[in-house]
Every structure is written in structure tokens, then in C-alpha cells.
N, C-alpha and C positions, 0 to 999 in steps of 0.2 A: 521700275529701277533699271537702268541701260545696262547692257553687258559690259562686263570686265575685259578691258584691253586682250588680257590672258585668253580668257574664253574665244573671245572674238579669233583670234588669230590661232587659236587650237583648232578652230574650226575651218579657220581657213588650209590649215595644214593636211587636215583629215581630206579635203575636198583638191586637195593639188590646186589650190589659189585658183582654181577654175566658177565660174559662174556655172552651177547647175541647171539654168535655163537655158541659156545660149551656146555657153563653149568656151569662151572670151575668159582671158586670165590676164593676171598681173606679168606687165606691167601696162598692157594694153588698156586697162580700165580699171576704175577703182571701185571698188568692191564692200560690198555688206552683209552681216549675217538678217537671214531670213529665217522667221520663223514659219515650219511646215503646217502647222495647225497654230493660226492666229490667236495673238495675245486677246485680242478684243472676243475670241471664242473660246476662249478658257485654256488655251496652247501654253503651254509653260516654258519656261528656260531650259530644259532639260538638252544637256546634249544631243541626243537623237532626236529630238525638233530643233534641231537648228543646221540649217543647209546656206552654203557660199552664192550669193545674187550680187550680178555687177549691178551699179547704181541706178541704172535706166532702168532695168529688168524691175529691181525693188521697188525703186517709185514711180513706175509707169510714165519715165518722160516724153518716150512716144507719141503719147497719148497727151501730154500738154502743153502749152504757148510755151515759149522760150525764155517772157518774159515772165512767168507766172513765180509765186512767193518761191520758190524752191531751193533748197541747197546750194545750188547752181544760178538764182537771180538777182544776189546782190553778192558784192566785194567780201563780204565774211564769209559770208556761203563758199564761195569758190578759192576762199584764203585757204578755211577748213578743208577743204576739198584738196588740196595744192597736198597740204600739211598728210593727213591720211593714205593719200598717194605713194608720197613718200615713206611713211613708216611701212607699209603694205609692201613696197620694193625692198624694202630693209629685210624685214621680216623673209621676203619669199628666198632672197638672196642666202639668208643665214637657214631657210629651212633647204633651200638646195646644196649648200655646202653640209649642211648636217647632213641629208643622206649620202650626197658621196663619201662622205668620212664613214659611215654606216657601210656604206656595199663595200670600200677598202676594208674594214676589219674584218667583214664575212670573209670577202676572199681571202683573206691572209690565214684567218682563223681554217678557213679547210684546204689550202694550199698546204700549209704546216702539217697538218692532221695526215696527211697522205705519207708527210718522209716521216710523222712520229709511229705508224701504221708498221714502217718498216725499216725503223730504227737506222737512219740514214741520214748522214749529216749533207750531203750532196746525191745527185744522180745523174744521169746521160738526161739530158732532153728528151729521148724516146719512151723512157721509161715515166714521165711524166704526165700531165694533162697539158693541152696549149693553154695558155690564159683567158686568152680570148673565149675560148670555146666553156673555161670553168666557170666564167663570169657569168655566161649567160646561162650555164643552169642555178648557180648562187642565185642569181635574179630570178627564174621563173619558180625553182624548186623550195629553195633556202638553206640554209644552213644545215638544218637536221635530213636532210633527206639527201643530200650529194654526201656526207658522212656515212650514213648507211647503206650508197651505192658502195663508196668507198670499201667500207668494211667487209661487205659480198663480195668484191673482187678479190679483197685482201685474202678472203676464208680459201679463195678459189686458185690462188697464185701467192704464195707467201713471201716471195722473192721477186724484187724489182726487175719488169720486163715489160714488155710493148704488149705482152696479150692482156695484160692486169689491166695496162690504160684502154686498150680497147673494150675487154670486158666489162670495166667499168664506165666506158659510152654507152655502152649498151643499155644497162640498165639504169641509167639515167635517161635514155630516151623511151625507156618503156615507160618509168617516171612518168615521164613527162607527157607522152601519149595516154597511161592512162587519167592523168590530171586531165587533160582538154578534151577526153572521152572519145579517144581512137583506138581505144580497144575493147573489141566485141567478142562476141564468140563464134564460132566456127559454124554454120549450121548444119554439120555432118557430123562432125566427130564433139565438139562442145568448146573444144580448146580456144584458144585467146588465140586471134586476129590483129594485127597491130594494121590501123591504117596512115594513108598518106596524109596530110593535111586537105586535100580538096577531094576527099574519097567523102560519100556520103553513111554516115555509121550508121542511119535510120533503114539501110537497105539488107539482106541477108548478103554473107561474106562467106568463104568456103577458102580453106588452104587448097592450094595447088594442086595437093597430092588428094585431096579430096573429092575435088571437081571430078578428077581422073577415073574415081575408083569405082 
């Protein structure tokens, strides 16, 4: 029984319309779901056997004459082919406008959350985050976790000020360092080590004041 439109394109969604072989994404190529453990070997429909393969990839055209029976060597084949293309651009188009409407509400939702924090219907710019800079922990951290930097700054400056917004960089960059695993510990004292991004973690780290001592 063929996969369900739905499925198909859930799957494509989960996979960022990329061909899991190659790289290759819509609208560069047109694309199929593949099953990870083949139907012919007992591979079932199960979401998690099913991975994004642009069309070559799937059916090995590579590997065959040009003219040979395929998808691709008669006028229906490539009508179909035209047809799929198209719903597949439709689809990527409304799945990339769905997550921008997605990353707006985050932003908005803890943009807000910072003046409800401190009961403030406006504030200086200073006493703010810059946008730019909130977006990109919304995007790497999420929602729940630039909230609970937020709230640590809040416990820590209860009144709107520029140390609150920096405070609260801070510890969204520790966030975020310990997310990507740039923070170690100390090999003198035990304490936490924040590194650079091109600093190697796998090596022993020592604070400054530790090397010294």
C-alpha cells in the first residue's frame, strides 16, 4: 500500500526537504520517501524507517540508460514527475513559512516575558536584549531556556538596567556553551571552564588564576 500524501510530506518536513544521501533539497530536485530497512525485508511504514531520497538517489539513475522504463522515460512518467515537483515546492514553501511564523511567536512570546518579568509596559533600549542577538539564542536554546536565563537575572536585578541585560547574556552563553560542550572543568581546582568555540574540550583546561598558583 503507497504512502499517504500526509505521510510522505511529514517526512519530508522532519528531514528539511533535503535528500539524506546526497544533500540536494527542494526545489533543486524532486524527491521520495525511502524506506531505511526495505519493504521487500520486512521494513515497515513506521515513521522512523522512513527517510527523504531525491529521485536518482532512490532509484539508482545513475546507474541506468536514459532511456530505460523509468519515471523519467515516457511523457507520463515525467508529466508525474512535473506534477510532484510542484506539490513538493508548495509544500516546502508553506513548511518554510510555517516555521518563520514559529520562530516569530518564540520571539515575541520571550521578548514579552522579559517587560512581564518587570512589570513594564515600555523601557530604554538599554535595558533590553537586542533582537538580533535574542533571536539567535530562541533559535539555538528555545523558548524554555532563554526564560529561565531571564528569570536568573530577574532574581538577580529586580529593576530594569543594562546589568540585568548583560547578566542575562551571560548566562545564556553559558547555556549555550554548555549545550555544544565548552564547558569543562578546571584541572586544579574542579570548577567549570567555559571555552572558545575553536579551544579543544578533549584537552585539560586550568583558570588563569590556577595555572599561577
Amino acid at each position: 500500500m503507497p504512502l499517504s500524501k500526509r505521510v510522505r510530506f511529514e517526512v519530508f518536513k522532519r528531514d528539511a526537504f533535503t535528500c539524506q544521501y546526497c544533500g540536494r533539497k527542494t526545489p533543486d530536485v524532486t524527491l521520495h520517501v525511502d524506506h531505511i530497512h526495505p519493504r521487500a525485508e520486512g521494513g515497515t511504514d513506521d515513521f522512523e524507517n522512513l527517510l527523504t531520497a531525491c529521485s536518482e538517489c532512490n532509484l539508482g539513475k545513475g546507474a541506468r540508460t536514459l532511456d530505460s522504463r523509468t519515471e523519467f522515460g515516457d511523457m507520463i512518467g515525467r508529466a508525474e514527475s512535473i506534477r510532484e515537483r510542484e506539490e513538493q515546492i508548495r509544500a516546502y514553501h508553506a513548511a518554510q513559512d510555517e516555521a518563520a511564523e514559529r520562530r516569530r511567536q518564540d520571539f515575541t512570546e520571550v521578548y514579552d516575558y522579559w517587560f512581564e518579568l518587570y512589570r513594564e509596559e515600555s523601557m530604554s533600549r538599554y535595558h533590553i536584549m537586542a533582537d538580533s542577538a535574542l533571536r539567535r539564542y530562541v533559535e539555538a536554546l528555545g523558548v524554555e531556556d532563554v526564560k529561565e536565563a531571564m528569570d536568573i537575572a530577574f532574581h538577580k536585578y529586580s529593576w530594569p538596567c543594562n546589568n540585568a541585560v548583560k547578566y542575562c547574556y551571560g548566562v545564556l552563553r553559558r547555556k549555550l556553551a554548555r549545550r555544544e560542550g565548552r564547558i569543562v572543568s578546571c584541572g586544579v581546582c574542579g570548577k567549570d571552564v567555559e571555552l572558545a568555540q575553536d579551544q579543544d574540550p578533549t584537552r585539560e583546561w586550568r583558570h588563569a588564576g590556577c595555572e599561577e598558583s
